[in-house]
C-alpha positions in Angstrom: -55.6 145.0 246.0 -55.2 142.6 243.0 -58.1 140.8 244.6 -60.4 143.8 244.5 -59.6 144.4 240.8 -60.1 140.8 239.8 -63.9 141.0 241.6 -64.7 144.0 239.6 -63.6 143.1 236.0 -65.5 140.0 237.3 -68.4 141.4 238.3 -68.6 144.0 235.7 -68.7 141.1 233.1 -71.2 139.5 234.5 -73.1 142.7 234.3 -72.3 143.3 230.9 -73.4 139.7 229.7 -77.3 139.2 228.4 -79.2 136.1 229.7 -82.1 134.9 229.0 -83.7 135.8 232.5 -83.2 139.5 231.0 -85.5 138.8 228.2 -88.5 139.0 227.8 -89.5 135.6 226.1 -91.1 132.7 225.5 -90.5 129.3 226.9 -94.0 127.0 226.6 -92.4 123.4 228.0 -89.8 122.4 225.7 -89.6 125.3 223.0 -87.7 128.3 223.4 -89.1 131.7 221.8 -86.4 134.7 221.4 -87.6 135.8 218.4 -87.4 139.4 217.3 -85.5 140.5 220.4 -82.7 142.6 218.7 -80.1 140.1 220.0 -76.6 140.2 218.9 -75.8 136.9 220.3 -77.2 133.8 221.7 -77.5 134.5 225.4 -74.9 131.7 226.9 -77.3 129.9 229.4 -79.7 128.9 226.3 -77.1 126.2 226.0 -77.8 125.3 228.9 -81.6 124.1 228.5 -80.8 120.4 227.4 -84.4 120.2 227.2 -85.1 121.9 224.6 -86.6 120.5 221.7 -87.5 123.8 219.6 -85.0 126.9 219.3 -86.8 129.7 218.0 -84.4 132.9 216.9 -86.1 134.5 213.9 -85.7 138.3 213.2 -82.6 139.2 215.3 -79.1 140.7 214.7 -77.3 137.2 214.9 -74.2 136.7 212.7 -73.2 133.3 214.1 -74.5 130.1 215.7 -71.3 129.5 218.4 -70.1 125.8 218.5 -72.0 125.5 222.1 -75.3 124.8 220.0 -74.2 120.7 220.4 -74.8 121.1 224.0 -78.6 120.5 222.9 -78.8 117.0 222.8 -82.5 117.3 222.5 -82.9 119.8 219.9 -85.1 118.7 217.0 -85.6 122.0 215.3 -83.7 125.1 214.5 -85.5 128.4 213.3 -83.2 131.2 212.7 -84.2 132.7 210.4 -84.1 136.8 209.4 -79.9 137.2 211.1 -77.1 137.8 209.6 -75.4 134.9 209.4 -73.1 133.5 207.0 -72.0 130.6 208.4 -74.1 127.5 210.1 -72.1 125.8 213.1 -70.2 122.5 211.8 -71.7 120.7 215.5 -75.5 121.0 213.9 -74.3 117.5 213.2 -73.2 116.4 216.7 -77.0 117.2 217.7 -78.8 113.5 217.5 -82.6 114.4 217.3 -82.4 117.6 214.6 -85.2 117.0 212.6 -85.6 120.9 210.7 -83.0 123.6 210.2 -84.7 127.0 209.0 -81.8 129.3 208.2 -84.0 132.1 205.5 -83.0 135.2 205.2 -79.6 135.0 205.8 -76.1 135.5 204.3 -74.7 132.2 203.5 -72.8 131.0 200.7 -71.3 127.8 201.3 -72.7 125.2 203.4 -70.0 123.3 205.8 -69.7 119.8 204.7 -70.2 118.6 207.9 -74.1 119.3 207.9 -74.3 115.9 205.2 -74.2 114.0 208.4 -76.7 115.3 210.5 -78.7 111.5 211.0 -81.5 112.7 211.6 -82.5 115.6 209.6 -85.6 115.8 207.6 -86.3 119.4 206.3 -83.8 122.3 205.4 -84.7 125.5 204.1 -82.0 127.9 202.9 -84.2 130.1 200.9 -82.7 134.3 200.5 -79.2 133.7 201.1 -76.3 133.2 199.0 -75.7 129.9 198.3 -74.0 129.1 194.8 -73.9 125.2 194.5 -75.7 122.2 195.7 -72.0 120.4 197.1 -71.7 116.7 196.9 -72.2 115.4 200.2 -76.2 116.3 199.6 -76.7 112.9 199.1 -75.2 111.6 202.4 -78.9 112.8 203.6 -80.7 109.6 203.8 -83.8 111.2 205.5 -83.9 114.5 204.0 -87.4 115.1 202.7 -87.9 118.9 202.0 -85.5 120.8 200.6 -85.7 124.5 199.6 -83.0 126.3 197.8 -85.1 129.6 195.9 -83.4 132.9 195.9 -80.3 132.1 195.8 -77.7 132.5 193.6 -76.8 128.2 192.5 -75.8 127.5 189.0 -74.7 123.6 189.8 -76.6 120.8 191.1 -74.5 117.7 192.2 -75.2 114.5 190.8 -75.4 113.2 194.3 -78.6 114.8 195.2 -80.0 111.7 193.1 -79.1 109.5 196.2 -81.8 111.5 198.7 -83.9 108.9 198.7 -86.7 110.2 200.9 -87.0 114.0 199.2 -90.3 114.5 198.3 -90.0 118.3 198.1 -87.7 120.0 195.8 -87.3 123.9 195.4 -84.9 125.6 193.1 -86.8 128.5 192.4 -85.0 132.0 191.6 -81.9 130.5 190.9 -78.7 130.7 187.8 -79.2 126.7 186.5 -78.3 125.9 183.1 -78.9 122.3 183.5 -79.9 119.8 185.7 -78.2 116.0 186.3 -79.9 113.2 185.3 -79.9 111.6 188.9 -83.4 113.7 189.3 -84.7 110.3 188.4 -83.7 108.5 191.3 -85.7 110.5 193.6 -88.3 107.9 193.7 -90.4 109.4 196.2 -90.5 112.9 194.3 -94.1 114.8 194.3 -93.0 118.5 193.9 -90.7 120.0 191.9 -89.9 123.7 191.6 -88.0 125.5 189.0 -90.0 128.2 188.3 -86.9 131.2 187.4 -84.2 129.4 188.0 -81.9 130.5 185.3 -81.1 129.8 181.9 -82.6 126.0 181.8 -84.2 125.2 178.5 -84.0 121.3 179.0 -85.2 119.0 181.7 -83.4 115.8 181.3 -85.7 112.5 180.3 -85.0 110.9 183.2 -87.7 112.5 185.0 -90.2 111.1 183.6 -88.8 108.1 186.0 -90.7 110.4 188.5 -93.8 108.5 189.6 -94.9 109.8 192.5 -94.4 113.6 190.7 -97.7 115.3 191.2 -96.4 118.9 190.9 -94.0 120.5 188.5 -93.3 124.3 188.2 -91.3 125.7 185.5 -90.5 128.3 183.3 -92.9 128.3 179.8 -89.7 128.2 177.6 -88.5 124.9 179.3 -89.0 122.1 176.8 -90.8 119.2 178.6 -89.5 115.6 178.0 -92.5 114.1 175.6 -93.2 111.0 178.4 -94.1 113.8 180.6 -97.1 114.3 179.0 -98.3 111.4 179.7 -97.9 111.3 183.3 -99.8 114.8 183.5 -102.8 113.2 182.0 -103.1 111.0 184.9 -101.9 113.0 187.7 -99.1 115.0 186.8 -99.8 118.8 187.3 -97.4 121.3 185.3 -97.1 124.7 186.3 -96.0 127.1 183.6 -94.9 130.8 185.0 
């Protein structure tokens, strides 16, 4: 009798758990489509697909990533995109070949510390969510080039986001900054810059102008404008005023 109860909880669970074979989706070699499919969670047996190399979950009902996502050795980039989640997974670092994490339209407000080891990754965009600071370990991202922070609710910078040597993409837009650190200047490699309402920042500090590879700057029209800038916008600089 026990037996006969245990193979019906067991086979009612089964039943009651989504997989991706129930889905209607795309999988085109190596990428992995389930966006928009009103899911509440990642269907287990996506972990699974060690092959995968692009993880697409935009516009669904997620409100976590479960640890399981490391089991995607392969994974180079993450879209989700459009959820509701409010924390990223602390394994996104144990995944060796993540190149881009998309995480939009979310609700996060702090990011784990854990994600300032990720070797790999390249671009992160975090725009719509909740986000308050720029923490400290930003800097531990060696290869980070684009990194996009508007519409969120950040009124610090750490000084450490000066020692992200390979960011060439900056975007603070829509944000609560009163100032900025004067590490900006170390971003050698620096050709866009964004601050276009991002609080109550009337001063851009000099150092900037140690920018030479800047080619676009967006601010607000009451910023004032370190005086070297002006020269660099004669040559190549190009300041947008909103």
């Amino acid at each position: 009798m026990r037996r006969l109860i245990f193979y019906f909880f067991l086979i009612y669970g089964l039943a009651g758990c989504t997989a991706v074979k129930d889905i209607s989706y795309s999988l085109e070699g190596t990428v992995l489509d389930l966006s928009e499919k009103g899911l509440n969670e990642i269907p287990p047996d996506v972990f699974l697909r060690t092959e995968l190399k692009v993880l697409r979950l935009f516009g669904n009902s997620l409100t976590s990533i479960p640890d399981e996502i490391e089991n995607l050795k392969n994974l180079e980039k993450l879209y989700i995109g459009n959820n509701k989640i409010s924390v990223l997974p602390a394994t996104l670092c144990k995944l060796p070949k993540l190149r881009v994490i998309s995480a939009q339209y979310n609700q996060i407000k702090v990011l784990p510390e854990s994600l300032g080891t990720c070797p790999t990754l390249e671009e992160l965009y975090l725009n719509h969510n909740n986000i308050e600071s720029i923490p400290a370990w930003i800097g531990r991202l060696k290869t980070l080039k684009n990194l996009s922070l508007e519409y969120n609710a950040i009124s610090s910078v750490s000084e450490s986001i000066g020692y992200c040597e390979n960011l060439e993409f900056l975007s603070l837009n829509r944000n609560y900054l009163s100032s900025l650190p004067s590490t900006l200047g170390l971003l050698k490699n620096l050709k866009e810059l964004r601050l276009s309402n991002s609080g109550a920042l009337l001063n851009l500090p000099e150092t900037i102008c140690d920018l030479r590879q800047l080619e676009i700057l967006q601010i607000d029209g009451g910023v004032v404008v370190p005086t070297c800038l002006l020269t660099l916008q004669v040559n190549r600089l190009k300041i947008i005023m909103d």
